[in-house]
N, C-alpha and C positions, 0 to 999 in steps of 0.2 A: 472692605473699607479701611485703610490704612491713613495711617497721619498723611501720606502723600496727597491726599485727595482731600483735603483739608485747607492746604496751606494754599496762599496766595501765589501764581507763576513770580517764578523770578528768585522762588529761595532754595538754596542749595544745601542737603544735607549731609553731613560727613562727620567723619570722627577727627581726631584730634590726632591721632597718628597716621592717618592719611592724608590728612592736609600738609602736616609738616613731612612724612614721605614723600610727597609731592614735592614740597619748596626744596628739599635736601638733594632730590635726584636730579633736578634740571638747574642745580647750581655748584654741580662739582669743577672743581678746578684742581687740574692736575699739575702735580711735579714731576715734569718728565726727567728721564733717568736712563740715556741712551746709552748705552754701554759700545753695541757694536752696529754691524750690517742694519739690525733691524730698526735703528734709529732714524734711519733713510725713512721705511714706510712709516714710521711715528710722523715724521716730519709733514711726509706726503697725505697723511691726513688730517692735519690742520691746515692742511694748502684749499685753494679754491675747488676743485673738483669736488673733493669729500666732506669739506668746512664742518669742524668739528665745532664751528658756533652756534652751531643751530641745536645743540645738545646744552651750550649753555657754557660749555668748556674751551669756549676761546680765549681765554686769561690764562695762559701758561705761567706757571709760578716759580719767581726764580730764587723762592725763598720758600722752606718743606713750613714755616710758621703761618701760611696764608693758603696752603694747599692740604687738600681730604684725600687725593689720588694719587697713587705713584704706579706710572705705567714703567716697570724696569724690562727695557727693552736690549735684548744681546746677554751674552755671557758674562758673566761675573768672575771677575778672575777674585785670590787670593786675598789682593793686597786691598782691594775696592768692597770686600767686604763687611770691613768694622766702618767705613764711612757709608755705604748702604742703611745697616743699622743705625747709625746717628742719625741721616737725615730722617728715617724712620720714627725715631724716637721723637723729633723733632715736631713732628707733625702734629695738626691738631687733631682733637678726635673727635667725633668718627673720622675712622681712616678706613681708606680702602686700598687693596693690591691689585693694579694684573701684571702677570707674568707673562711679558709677550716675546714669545719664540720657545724653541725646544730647546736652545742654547739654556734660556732664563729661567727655563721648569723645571730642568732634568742636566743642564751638560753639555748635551747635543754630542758632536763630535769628537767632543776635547775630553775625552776621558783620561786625565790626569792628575797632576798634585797640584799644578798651579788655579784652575778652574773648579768654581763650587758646583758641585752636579745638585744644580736646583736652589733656586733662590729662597726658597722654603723651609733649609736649613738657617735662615740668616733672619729671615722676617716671615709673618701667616701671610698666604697669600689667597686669595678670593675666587680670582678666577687664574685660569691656565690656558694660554692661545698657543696652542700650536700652530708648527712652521715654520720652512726654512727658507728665505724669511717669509711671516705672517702676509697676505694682502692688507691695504685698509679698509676695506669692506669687512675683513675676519674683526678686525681692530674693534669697528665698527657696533658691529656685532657684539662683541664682548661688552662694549660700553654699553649697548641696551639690555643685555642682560646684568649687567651690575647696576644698571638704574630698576630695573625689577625686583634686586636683590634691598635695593637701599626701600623703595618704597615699599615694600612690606614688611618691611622691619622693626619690631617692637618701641616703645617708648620705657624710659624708667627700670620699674619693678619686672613689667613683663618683657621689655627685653633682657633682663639678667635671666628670666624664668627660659626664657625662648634659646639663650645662647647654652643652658645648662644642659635642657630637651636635647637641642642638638648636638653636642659635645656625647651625652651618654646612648642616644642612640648611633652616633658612629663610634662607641666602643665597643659597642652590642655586635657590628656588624661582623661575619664569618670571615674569614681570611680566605683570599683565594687558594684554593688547593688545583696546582699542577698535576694528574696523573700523570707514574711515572710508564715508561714503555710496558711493564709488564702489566699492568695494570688498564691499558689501554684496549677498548672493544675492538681496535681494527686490527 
């Protein structure tokens, strides 16, 4: 016999960081941030086929002061870097990243001096969408799991307690170790 069996049909019960998890996840509004190729599929997924309004994110924001999301889509060269960071700065918070393509995580092809290998040297980035270019259904994808990310996401006190837990248990974590050939069973 639980409070549930109690209570009158028709009341709903929840906590107070789940309710506003809820309101927070299905009211992100992103500032998109095409860089290159994979702008295209940004594009193609607020088109009608994939309609990224039904996520709640069809108010593209052409100002980072009225937008929570920045999908940085393509390579980041050099010079687009310190304005990355501003709009970044700019944003309100919570703020979220994805990194969509291998160009925007890592580089991709352009392993040189004018392109930042990974957008993660310039801003934290949340999620990481591989792909050259990403589909929008991968896109897609990303965004329901960064709505999974936001709706369980602490409030206050316990999420400062929640982002410290997770900060020292990925310091804790082992570093991958390569064996080198001799060392190798085959």
């Amino acid at each position: 016999m639980g409070i549930e069996e109690k209570l009158p049909s028709g009341v709903l019960l929840t906590s107070v960081e789940k309710a506003a998890g809820w309101a927070r996840a299905r009211s992100v509004w992103p500032a998109t941030f095409g860089l290159a190729c994979c702008a295209i599929e940004l594009m193609m997924t607020g088109g009608p086929r994939y309609d990224l309004a039904r996520f709640g994110m069809e108010r593209a924001s052409g100002t980072p002061r009225q937008a929570d999301l920045m999908i940085v889509a393509g390579r980041l060269s050099q010079k687009m870097a310190p304005v990355t960071r501003q709009i970044y700065d700019q944003m309100s918070d919570p703020k979220w990243v994805i990194s969509m393509g291998v160009c925007a995580s890592s580089g991709g092809m352009f392993n040189n001096y004018a392109i930042v290998q990974g957008v993660d040297h310039i801003i934290p980035v949340d999620i990481y969408l591989p792909g050259c270019p990403p589909r929008p259904e991968m896109l897609l994808d990303a965004i329901l799991k960064l709505h999974d990310k936001i709706m369980n996401a602490k409030l206050g006190k316990n999420r400062d307690r929640q982002i410290t837990e997770l900060e020292e248990a990925r310091l804790h974590l082992t570093p991958l170790h390569l064996a080198s050939p001799e060392e190798s069973q085959l």
